[in-house]
C-alpha positions, 0 to 999 in steps of 0.5 A: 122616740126610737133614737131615744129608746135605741140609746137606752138599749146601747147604754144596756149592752155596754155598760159594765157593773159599777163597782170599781175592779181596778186590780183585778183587770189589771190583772185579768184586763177587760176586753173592752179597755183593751187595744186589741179584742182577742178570743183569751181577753173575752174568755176572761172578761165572761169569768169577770163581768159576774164577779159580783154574784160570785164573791160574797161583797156588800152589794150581793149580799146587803142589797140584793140576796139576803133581803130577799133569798135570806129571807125566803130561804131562812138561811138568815134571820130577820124581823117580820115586817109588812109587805116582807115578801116583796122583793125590793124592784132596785135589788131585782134589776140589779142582779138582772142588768148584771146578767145582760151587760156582763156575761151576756154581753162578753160571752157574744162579743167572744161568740162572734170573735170566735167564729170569725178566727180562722180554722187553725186559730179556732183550732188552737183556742178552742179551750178558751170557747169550751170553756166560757160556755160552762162558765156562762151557762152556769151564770144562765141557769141561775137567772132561769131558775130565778126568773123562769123565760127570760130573752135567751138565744137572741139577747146581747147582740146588738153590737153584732147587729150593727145597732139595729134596733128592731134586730136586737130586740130579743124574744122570750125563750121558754125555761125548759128551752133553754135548759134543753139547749144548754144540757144538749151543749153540755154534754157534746163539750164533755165529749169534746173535753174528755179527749181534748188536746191543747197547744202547750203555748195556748195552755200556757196562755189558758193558764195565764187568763182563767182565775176561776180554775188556773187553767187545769183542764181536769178541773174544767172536765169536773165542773162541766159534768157536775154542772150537768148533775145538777142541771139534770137533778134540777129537771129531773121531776119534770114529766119530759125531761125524765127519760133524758135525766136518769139516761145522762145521770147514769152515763157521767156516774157510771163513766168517771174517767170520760165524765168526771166531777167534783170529788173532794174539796181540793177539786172545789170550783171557786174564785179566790180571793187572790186579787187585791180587789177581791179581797172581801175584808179591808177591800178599797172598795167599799161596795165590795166589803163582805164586813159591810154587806153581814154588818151594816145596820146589825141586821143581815149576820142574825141567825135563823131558828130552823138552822140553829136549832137543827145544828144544836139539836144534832151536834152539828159540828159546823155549829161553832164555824158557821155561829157566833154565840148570843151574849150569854154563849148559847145558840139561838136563831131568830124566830120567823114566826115572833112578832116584831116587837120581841124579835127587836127585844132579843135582838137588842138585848144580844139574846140571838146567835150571829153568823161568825166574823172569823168565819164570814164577816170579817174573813178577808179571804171568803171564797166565791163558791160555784160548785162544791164537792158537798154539792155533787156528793148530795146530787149523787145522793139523790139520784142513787136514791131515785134510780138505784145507780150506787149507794145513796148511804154512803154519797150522803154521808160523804157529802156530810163530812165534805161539808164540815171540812170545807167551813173549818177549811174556810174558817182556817183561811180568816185572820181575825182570830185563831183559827178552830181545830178540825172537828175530831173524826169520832165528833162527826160519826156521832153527828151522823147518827143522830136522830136528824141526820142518821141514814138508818133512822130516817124514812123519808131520805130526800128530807135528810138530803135537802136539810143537808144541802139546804145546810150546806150552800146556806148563805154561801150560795143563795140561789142554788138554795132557794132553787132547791127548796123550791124543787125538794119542797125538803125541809119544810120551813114555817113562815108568818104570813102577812095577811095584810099584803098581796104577797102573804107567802114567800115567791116562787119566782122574781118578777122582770124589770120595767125595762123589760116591758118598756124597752122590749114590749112587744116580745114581753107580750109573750110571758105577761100573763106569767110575770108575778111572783106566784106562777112557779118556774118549769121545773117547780111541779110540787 
């Protein structure tokens, strides 16, 4: 029993994400095909082993988020159905065996090559390990956010371990470890890059294997302090992290040149689709179409009410980048709160608005966002608002604006028609003051910062929406309750795999009682 469990768990740390990334890793080779591991070949093999969950390809989109983080986010429309906020066991071990046989595996495998280097090789590639890090604690945070305590500090080291088994069964680490630990690193490698010197032949190579950032130190420097923005933001409601947020938050935004972040769109941490296997459009890789995954039954390109009837309602200029219109040339969202029946009717009948093919779904060159300018501008917002640190007024408005320039810089990159002309200046004041978005007008100012990101990260990334939504509670979405199910309400959080319980059983022991779909994760206290 033991032997067949053991090879289990070692088909779980080696095997890599099933879509075929040919083109890519020749370009960026993974570590694991290569005849020699080295420190630069593992850095890149961390950026890729999630490129899945970053790029907008069918399987993210059709089998795993917009079933169910469209839905509980109402970034997408859908028709009510029984048991509708369930989420689907294959879409949620997915997303979770990426996470284990892919960042996880690379960042220890780089871990463990790292730190048998020498002092001087150490020395010189110290870039590639600062920067895997920020890289990988993105992709953990996300998993933390969505599933809450996960195997964390003793997970992916089974190779290290030499296949013992016993060994390499991880324990749980609570949420708010995790958390603890990854800003407690965050923050000394901010440190460290703020004064960093690297080898102009290493840098060269730093250049040669990083495709998310193209080897610019700076840009590395703004994506390490804007992750801590928004980690720092995500925690700031809880009672033990208070004291350590408004602290830190106040450092990196009252210290730009030591801590720097995400200023503007040009400084946008994303992957692009430069690769051929990137490419998101005529792809060879079916699985990795985003034409499929928006397209494929008629179903996940329907546009939500809420959204649709806040752009129109306010002018929105992103309207036209973001929506195609319904047959009749109006802007009209699915109603979450119809029944099936009529929802069908005006679906069939071309009465709903779509997401835009120029913009999304036939857009071959759709970026995978990881931070935007808009992001960090909103997540000043707040924390201006929250501990009077600088204008609130004038980040939200920025953000505001940052976020229609980037939809219309997207749309500009699309080939399956004319690109739209940038919204007119005057078109985006106007905007501004409307009664849903106006500054001035509004008492409640967090309502106004979380319909705007809600707005911005949208469909693009759907985990930083729903975690937002679940923190700010902002905006207040309606949803029909399905009374005949277990689940009447959208989650709060996801449930671990069967693997989990089967193959790590005793430590699962540990966050039983925990695991449904109703306990929120730590930082969720509203």
């Amino acid at each position: 029993m033991k032997r067949i469990v053991l090879i289990a768990m070692i088909a779980l740390v080696t095997t890599l994400n099933g879509c075929r990334q040919s083109e890519l890793e020749e370009l960026y080779p993974d570590p694991g095909k290569t005849s020699k591991a080295t420190v630069e070949n593992f850095f890149t093999g961390v950026l890729q082993a999630p490129i899945n969950y970053v790029m907008m390809h069918y399987w993210r989109l059709f089998v795993v988020e917009s079933p169910t983080l469209g839905h509980y986010t109402q970034v997408l429309g859908w028709v009510n159905s029984e048991k509708q906020y369930i989420p689907d066991a294959s879409a949620l071990n997915d997303r979770w065996k990426n996470f284990y046989t892919g960042p996880m595996v690379q960042y220890r495998e780089l871990q463990k090559l790292y730190e048998e280097s020498s002092e001087v090789d150490k020395a010189d590639k110290r870039i590639f390990m600062l920067a895997a890090t920020i890289f990988f604690y993105d992709q953990t945070e996300q998993i933390v956010d969505m599933w809450g305590d996960i195997p964390w500090s003793e997970a992916g080291k089974l190779k290290t371990n030499l296949g013992d088994l016993n060994k390499s069964l991880p324990k749980y680490d609570k949420g708010e470890e995790i958390y603890t630990a990854m800003l407690d690193d965050l923050k000394n490698i901010a440190d460290e890059l703020a004064d960093i010197s690297v080898p102009a032949f290493y840098q060269n190579l730093f250049k040669a294997q990083d495709f998310l950032n193209d080897g610019d130190l700076t840009l590395w420097k703004k994506y390490c302090n804007s992750l801590r923005l928004r980690m720092l933001m995500r925690v700031s409601g809880v009672p033990s992290f208070q004291s350590r947020v408004q602290s830190e938050v106040a450092a990196i935004l009252g210290n730009p040149s030591k801590y720097p972040v995400v200023d503007n769109n040009n400084e946008n941490i994303m992957v692009d689709a430069k690769a051929p296997n990137l490419t998101t459009y005529d792809n060879p890789d079916p699985g990795w179409r985003i034409t499929d995954g928006f397209e494929t039954w008629g179903m996940y390109n329907l546009a939500p009410k809420a959204i649709i009837d806040h752009m129109v309602t306010n002018g929105d200029p992103r309207l036209p980048a973001m929506f195609d219109p319904n047959v009749n040339g109006d802007y009209v969202g699915v109603d979450p709160l119809e029944n099936s029946a009529d929802q069908n009717t005006k679906i069939s009948n071309g009465l709903m608005a779509r997401y835009d093919t120029a913009t999304f779904s036939r857009n071959n060159f759709y970026p995978g966002w990881v931070i935007t300018a808009a992001e960090v501008s909103f997540l000043k917002a707040e924390a201006y608002l929250k501990y009077s640190l600088g204008d609130a007024k004038a980040a939200y408005e920025t953000g505001v604006k940052q976020s229609i320039e980037l939809y219309y810089k997207i749309n500009s990159t699309g080939t399956f028609r004319a690109p739209l002309a940038s919204p007119d200046p005057a078109d985006i004041d106007a905007y501004l003051q409307q009664p849903g978005v106006s500054w001035d007008a509004n008492t409640d100012k967090l309502n106004l910062i979380g319909t705007q990101k809600w707005l911005n990260t949208g469909i693009s990334q759907m985990p930083q929406t729903w975690a937002e939504l679940r923190r700010l509670n902002k905006p207040l979405l309606q949803f029909m309750v399905d009374s005949g199910s277990d689940q009447p309400n959208p989650p709060v959080r996801f449930v671990l795999p069967d693997t989990e319980k089967k193959l790590n059983s005793e430590n699962y022991k540990a966050v039983q009682s925990t695991d449904n779909l109703k306990t929120k994760v730590f930082w969720d206290i509203d």
